[in-house]
N, C-alpha and C positions, 0 to 999 in steps of 0.2 A: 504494500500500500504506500502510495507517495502523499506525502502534506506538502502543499507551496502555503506557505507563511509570508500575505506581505509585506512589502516594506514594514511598515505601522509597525505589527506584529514582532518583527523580527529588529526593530528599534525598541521595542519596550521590553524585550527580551534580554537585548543588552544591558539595560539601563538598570537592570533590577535582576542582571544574572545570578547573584550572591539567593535570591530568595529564589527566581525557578530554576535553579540546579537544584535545589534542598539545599545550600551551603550555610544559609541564614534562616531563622523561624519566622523573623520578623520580614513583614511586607514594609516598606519606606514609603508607599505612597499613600495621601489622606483620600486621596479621589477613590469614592468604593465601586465606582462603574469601573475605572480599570483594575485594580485592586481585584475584582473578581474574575476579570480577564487573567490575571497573574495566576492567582490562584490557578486556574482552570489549563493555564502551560504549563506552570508545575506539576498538576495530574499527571499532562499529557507525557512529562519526561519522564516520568515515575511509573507511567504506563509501557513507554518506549522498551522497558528492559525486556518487557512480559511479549511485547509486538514485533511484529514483521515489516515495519516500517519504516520511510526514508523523510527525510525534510527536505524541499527544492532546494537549493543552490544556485539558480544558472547564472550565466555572467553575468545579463543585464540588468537581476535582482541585486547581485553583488557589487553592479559598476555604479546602480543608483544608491546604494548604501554607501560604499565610499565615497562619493561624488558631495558631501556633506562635510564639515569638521567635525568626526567624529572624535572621542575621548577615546582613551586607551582601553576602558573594557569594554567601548562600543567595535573596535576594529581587531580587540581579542576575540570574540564571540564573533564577528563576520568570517575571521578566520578558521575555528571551530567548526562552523557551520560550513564552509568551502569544504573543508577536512572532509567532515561526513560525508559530503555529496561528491566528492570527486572519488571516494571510496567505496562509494555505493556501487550498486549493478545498475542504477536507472541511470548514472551519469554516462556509462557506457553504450546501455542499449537502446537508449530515446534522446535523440536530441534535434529536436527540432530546426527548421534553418529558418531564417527571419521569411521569407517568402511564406511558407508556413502559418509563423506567427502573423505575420500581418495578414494574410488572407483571414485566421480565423479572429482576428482584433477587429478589421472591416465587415467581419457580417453579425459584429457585436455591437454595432455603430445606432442601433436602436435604442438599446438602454439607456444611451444619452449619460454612459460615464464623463468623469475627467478621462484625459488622455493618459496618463501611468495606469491609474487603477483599470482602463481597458486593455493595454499593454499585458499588465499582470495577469489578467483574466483568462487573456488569448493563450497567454505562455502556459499558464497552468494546463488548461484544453488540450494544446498541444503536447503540454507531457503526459500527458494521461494521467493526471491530478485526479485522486476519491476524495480529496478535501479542498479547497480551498479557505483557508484561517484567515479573516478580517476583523476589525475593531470600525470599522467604516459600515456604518448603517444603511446606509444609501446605496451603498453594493451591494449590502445582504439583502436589501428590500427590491432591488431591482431583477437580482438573478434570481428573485421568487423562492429561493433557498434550496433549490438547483438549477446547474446547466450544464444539460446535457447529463451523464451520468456521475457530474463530479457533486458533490454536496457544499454549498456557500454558505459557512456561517460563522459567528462567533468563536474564538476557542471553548467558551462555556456552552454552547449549545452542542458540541461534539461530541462532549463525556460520555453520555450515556451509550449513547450509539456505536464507540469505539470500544468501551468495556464491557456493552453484549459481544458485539465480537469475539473479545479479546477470548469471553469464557465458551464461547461457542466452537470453538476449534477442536 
């Protein structure tokens, strides 16, 4: 199973690595709407031991991540996360080429995205993403909470659905 986590996601990941790795008990942030986003990647990595699963990586998720000044555990965690996916089997066996991606970003031209978060969408599609992880409303509300056979949601709206899984195997 592959997760494309974007940008957003995979920035508040950074920023608060210390609590969803399990390194710290404590959450650092007051805002409780991401606060239970956190919460809810921390499952997910906590899940990841028990699962068959990979987190996206591609470049152009990774060239807009650096493409910021990020802090040192924001572009330690970018690194990590490159790590995983270049050691994966998906970074091997699916890789999309931009023609690809942008044929399937232009027939996503309906939703009336911004231009990254259609970009990210298309990429996902094109990898053959079962998840796509947003903190962006407006893209979970748009892609009706799937498209096509990947599932658009929240990292908190995932849990349950991934932990039937997990025990169903």
């Amino acid at each position: 199973m592959l997760i494309y986590l974007d940008a957003n996601i995979v920035q508040y990941c950074a920023d608060h690595w210390d609590f969803v790795s399990g390194e710290s008990a404590a959450c650092k942030t007051a805002d409780a709407k991401l606060q239970k986003e956190l919460e809810a990647l921390r499952r997910l990595v906590e899940l990841e031991q028990l699962g068959d699963w990979t987190f996206a990586a591609p470049a152009h998720l990774l060239a807009e991540l650096r493409g910021g000044k990020g802090t040192g555990e924001q572009l330690d965690t970018y690194k990590l996360l490159e790590k995983a996916w270049v050691e994966s089997v998906w970074c091997d066996d699916i890789q999309p080429t931009e023609e690809t991606v942008g044929r399937i970003g232009r027939s996503l031209a309906t939703l009336r995205l911004k231009d990254a978060d259609q970009r990210h969408l298309a990429e996902a599609i094109a990898l053959n993403a079962s998840w796509f992880l947003t903190n962006d409303g407006e893209v979970v509300k748009k892609a009706e909470g799937r498209f096509a056979a990947m599932q658009v949601c929240r990292p908190s709206e995932c849990l349950e659905e991934i932990s039937v899984g997990l025990f169903l195997k």
